[in-house]
C-alpha positions as CSV (number, residue, x, y, z in Angstrom):
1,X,37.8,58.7,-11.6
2,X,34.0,57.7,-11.5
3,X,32.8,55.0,-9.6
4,X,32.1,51.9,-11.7
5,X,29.0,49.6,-10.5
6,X,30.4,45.8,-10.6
7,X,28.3,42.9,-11.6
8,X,27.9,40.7,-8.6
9,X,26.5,37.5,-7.5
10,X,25.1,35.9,-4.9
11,X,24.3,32.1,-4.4
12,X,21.6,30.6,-2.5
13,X,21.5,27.5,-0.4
14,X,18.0,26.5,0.6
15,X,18.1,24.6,3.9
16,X,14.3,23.5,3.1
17,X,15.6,22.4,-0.2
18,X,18.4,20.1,0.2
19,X,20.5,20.4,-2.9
20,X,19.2,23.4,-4.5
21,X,21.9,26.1,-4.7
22,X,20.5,29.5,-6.8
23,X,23.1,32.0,-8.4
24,X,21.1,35.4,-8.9
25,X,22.5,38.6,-9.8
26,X,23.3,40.4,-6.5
27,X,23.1,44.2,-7.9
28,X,19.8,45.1,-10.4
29,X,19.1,48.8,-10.6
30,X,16.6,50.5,-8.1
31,X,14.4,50.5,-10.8
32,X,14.1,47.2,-11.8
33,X,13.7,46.4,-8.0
34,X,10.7,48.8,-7.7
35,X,9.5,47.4,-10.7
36,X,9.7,43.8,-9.1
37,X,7.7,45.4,-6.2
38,X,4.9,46.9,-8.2
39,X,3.8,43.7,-10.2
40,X,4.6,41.5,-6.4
41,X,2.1,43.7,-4.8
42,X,-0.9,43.7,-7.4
43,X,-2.1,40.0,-7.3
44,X,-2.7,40.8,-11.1
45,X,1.1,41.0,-11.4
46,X,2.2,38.2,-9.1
47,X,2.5,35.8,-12.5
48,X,4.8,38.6,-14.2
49,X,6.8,39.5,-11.0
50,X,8.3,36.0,-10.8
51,X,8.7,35.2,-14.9
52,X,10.5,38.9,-14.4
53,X,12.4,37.5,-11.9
54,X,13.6,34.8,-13.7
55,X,14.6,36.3,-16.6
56,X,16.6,39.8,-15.2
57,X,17.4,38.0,-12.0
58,X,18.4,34.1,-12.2
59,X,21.7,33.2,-13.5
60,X,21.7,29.7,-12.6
61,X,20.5,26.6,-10.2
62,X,20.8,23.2,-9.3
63,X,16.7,22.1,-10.2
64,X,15.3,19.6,-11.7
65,X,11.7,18.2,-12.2
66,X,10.5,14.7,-13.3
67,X,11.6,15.3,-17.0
68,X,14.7,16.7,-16.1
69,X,16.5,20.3,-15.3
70,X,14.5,23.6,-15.2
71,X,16.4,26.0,-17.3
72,X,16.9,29.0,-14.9
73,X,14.4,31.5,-16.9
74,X,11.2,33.2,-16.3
75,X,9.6,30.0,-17.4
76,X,11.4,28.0,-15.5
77,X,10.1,29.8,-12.3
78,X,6.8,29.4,-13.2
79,X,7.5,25.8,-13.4
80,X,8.2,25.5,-9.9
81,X,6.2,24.8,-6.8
82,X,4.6,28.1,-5.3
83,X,6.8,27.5,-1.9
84,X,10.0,26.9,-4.0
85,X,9.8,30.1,-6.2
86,X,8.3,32.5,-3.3
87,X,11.6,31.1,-0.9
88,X,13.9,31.8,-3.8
89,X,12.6,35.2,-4.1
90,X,12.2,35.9,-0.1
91,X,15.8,34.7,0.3
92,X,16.8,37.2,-2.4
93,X,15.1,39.7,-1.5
94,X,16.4,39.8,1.8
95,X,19.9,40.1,0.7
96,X,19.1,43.1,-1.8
97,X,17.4,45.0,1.1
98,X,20.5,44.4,3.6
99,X,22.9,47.6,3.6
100,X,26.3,46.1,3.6
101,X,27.9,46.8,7.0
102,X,30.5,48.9,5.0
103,X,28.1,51.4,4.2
104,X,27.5,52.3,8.1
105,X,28.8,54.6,10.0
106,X,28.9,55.0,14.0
């Protein structure tokens, strides 16, 4: 039997952002990650890093603006405030990076 890679999720809650929960897709391919990296690290790429973001990453979220919810989309990062998007990301980010403690042996 071959191992099967499941879909999974992972919400968000921003303590800085009271209210704002974030659904992302937990598991993207090591390629998609390294891509995410590239375009983060060239300030060229910064702009298509986060719309990239939004659109293979964000499932869902709990934000809304003056004229009403952001749709949870490449766009819709771009609509946010710089400290907003680059938390969301962080936070992500973090959780991608973390080797689950299941994976470690002593």
């Amino acid at each position: 039997m071959a191992y099967k890679i499941e879909a999974k999720r992972l919400k968000l809650i921003l303590d800085d952002y009271e209210g704002a929960e974030v659904v992302c897709r937990l598991n993207i391919s090591l390629g998609q990650m390294l891509e995410l990296q590239e375009m983060g690290s060239d300030s060229s790429g910064i702009r298509a890093a986060y719309q990239r973001f939004g659109d293979d990453v964000l499932i869902g979220w709990s934000i809304s603006d003056d004229q009403g919810p952001i749709p949870a989309t490449g766009e819709g990062m771009l609509r946010l405030t710089s400290s907003l998007a680059s938390t969301i990301m962080g936070a992500w980010g973090e959780q991608v990076a973390s080797v689950p403690q299941s994976a470690v042996s002593a």
